[in-house]
Structures are given as structure tokens and as C-alpha cells.
C-alpha beads as a LAMMPS data file, in Angstrom:
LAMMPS data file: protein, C-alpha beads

134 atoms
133 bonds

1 atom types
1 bond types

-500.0 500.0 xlo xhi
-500.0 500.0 ylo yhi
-500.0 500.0 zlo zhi

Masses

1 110.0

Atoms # bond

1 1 1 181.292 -452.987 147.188
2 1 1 184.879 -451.269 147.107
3 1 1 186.168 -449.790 143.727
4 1 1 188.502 -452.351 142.562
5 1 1 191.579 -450.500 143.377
6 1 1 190.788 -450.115 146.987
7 1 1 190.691 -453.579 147.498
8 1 1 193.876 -454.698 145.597
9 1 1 195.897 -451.520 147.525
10 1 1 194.437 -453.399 150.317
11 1 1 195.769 -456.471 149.474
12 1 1 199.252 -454.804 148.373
13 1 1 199.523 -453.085 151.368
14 1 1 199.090 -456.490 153.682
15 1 1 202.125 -457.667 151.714
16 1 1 204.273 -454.549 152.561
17 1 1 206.594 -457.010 154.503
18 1 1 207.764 -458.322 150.981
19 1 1 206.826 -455.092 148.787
20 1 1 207.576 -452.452 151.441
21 1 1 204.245 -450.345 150.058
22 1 1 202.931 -448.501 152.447
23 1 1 199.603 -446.445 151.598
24 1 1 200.316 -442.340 151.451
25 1 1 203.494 -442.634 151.534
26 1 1 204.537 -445.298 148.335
27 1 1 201.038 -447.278 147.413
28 1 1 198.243 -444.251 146.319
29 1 1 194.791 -445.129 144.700
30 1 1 193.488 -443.324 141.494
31 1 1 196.756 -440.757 141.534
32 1 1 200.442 -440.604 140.796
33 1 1 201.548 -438.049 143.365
34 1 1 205.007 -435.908 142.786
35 1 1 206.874 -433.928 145.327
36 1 1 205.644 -432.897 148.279
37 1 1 207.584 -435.179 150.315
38 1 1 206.431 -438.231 147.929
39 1 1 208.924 -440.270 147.477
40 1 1 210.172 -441.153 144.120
41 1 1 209.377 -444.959 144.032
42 1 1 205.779 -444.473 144.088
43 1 1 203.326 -447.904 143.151
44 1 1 199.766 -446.554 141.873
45 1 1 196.743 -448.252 141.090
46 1 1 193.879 -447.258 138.660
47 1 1 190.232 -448.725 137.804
48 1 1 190.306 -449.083 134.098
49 1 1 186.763 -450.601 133.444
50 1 1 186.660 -453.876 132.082
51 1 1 183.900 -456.234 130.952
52 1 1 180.441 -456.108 130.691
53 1 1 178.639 -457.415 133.921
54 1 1 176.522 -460.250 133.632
55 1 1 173.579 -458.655 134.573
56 1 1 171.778 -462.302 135.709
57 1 1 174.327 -462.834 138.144
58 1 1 176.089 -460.761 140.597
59 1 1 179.321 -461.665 138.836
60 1 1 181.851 -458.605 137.539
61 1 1 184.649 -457.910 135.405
62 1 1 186.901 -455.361 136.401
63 1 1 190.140 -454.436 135.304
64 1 1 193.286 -452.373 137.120
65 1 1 196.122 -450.618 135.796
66 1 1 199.072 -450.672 138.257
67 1 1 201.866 -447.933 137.090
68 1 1 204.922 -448.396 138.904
69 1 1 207.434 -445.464 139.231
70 1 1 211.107 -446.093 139.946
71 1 1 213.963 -444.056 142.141
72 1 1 216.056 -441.924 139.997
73 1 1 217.996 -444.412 137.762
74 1 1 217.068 -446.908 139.550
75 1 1 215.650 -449.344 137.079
76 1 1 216.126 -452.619 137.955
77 1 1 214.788 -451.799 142.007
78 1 1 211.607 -450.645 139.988
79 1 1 211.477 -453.966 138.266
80 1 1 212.328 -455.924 141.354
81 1 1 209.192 -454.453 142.573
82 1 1 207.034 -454.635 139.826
83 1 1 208.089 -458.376 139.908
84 1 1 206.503 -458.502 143.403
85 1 1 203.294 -456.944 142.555
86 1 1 202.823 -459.570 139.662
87 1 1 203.948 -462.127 142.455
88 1 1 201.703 -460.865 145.203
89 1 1 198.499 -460.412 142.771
90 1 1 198.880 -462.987 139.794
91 1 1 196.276 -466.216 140.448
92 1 1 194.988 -464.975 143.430
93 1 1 191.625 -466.774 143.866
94 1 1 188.626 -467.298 146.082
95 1 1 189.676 -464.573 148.288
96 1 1 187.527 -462.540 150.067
97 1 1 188.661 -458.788 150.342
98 1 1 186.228 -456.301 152.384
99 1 1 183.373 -458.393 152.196
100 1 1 184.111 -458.849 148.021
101 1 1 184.851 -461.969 146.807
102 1 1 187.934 -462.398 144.551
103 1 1 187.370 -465.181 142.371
104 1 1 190.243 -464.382 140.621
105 1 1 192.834 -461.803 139.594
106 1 1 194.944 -462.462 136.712
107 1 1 197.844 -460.858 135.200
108 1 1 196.799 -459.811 131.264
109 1 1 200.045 -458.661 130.427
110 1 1 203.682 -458.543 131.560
111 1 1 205.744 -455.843 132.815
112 1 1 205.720 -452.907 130.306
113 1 1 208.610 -450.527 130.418
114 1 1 207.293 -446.809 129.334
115 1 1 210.305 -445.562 129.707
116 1 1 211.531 -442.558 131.819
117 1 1 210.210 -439.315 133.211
118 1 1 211.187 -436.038 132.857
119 1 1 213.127 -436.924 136.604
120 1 1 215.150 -439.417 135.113
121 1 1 212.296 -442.373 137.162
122 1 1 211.554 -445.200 134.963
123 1 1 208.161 -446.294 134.865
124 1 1 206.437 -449.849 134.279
125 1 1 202.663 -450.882 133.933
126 1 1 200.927 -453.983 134.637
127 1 1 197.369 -454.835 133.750
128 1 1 195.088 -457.050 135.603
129 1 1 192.110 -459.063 134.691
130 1 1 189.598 -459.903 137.426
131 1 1 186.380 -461.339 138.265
132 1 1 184.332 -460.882 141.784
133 1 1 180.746 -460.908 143.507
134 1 1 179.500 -459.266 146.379

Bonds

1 1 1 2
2 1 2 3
3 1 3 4
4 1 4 5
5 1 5 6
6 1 6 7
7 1 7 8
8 1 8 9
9 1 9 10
10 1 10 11
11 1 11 12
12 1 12 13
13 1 13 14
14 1 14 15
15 1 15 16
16 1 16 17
17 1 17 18
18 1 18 19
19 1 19 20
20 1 20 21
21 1 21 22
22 1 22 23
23 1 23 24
24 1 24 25
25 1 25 26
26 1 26 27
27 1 27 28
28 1 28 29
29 1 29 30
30 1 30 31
31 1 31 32
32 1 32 33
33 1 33 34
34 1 34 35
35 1 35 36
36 1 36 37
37 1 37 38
38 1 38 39
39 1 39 40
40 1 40 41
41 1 41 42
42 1 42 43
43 1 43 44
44 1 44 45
45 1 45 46
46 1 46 47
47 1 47 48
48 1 48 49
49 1 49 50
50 1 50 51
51 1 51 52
52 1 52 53
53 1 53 54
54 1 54 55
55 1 55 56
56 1 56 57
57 1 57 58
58 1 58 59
59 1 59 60
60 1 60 61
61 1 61 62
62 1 62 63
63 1 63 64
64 1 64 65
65 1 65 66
66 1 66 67
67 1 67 68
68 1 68 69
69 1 69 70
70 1 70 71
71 1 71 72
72 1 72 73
73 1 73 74
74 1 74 75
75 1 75 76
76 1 76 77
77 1 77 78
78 1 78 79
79 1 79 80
80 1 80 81
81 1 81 82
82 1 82 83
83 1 83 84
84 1 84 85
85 1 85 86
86 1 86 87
87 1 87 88
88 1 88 89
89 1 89 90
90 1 90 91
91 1 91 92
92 1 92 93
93 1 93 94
94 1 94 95
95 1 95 96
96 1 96 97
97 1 97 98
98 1 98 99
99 1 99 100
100 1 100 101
101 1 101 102
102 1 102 103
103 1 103 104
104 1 104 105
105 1 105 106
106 1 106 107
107 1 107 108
108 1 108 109
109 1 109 110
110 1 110 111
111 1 111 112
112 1 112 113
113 1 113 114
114 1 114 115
115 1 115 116
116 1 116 117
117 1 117 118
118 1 118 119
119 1 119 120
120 1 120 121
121 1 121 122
122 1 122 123
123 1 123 124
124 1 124 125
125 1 125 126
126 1 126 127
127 1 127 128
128 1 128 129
129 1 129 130
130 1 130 131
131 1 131 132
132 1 132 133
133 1 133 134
């Protein structure tokens, strides 16, 4: 079974039509690159633990932190996309991602503004809820 954040970049990443995230290059797992040739609007996603198994089933918890960071003063873009991610991941259910199935995956919090960086890139968070078996 995948980490939790390799299957939801998965899932970003086969909505890149209406998010434009491609993995390496604007979608990254576990890191928040800068520079290098990274662009500025980066999406990254994070396992943040979650619940406590149920250790009688096969049933877990997980949850994901997705930080989104904007272009240079470019605020509402950011929040355009952050919109999508809620859009694209928000009440998915009974989906089966790389042999894992997604019972569901719930947003557990809006869109938090943290405010900007010291690049002038605002920067959002969104927390998800989910629950999946093998």
C-alpha cells in the first residue's frame, strides 16, 4: 500500500487538464522545493498521520496536508487553484487508486491563507480526512 500522498498526487496529477499540476515540475510529494528551476506556483502534499487503525479490520485513517504556494503576488491564481484541489479531492469515494481503495476523502477544513513568503508567494493549506483498505 502507497503512502497516502502518493496516491492523491496520483490522483491530482490525472486532473492536470483542469489543475495544470504536473509532478517535478509543480505537484512534489513530502517537499516544498525552491529554486532550481522550480517554479514558483508549486502544489505539495504531506502525510500528516491521522487516526488510529482499526486493528480488526483492514480499514485506515489517514490524513494529508496539501500546502499550496502561489506566483509572486499572485494571490487569487493561488486560490483559483487551491479551489481546484478541494474540487478535484473533496467526496471522492469508492475509488480505487494503485490497488488502494478510497472509501473516501474529505475536506476537514477550508482554504487557510498563511500568508506570504519571504518571495512575496502567498501560501494556502488544506487538510484532508480519509479512510481506505487494501
Amino acid at each position: 500500500m502507497n503512502a497516502p500522498s502518493q496516491d492523491i498526487k496520483d490522483l491530482l496529477e490525472a486532473s492536470s487538464a483542469t489543475t495544470g499540476l504536473i509532478f517535478g515540475k509543480t505537484l512534489f510529494v513530502g517537499q516544498e522545493p525552491d529554486g532550481g528551476g522550480v517554479a514558483d506556483k508549486v502544489v505539495s502534499i504531506f502525510d500528516t498521520g491521522g487516526g488510529q487503525p482499526d486493528t480488526k479490520r483492514t480499514l485506515k485513517l489517514p490524513t494529508i496536508m496539501i500546502k499550496i504556494r502561489g506566483d509572486v503576488f499572485g494571490y487569487q491564481a493561488g486560490y483559483t487553484l487551491a479551489e481546484l484541489i478541494v474540487t478535484t479531492l473533496h467526496a471522492v469515494e469508492n475509488t480505487t487508486v494503485n490497488s488502494t481503495r478510497y472509501i473516501y476523502i474529505i475536506a476537514q477544513s477550508d482554504i487557510n491563507f498563511l500568508g506570504y513568503d519571504k518571495s512575496n508567494r502567498p501560501m494556502w493549506t488544506i487538510n484532508f480526512r480519509i479512510m481506505r483498505t487494501s
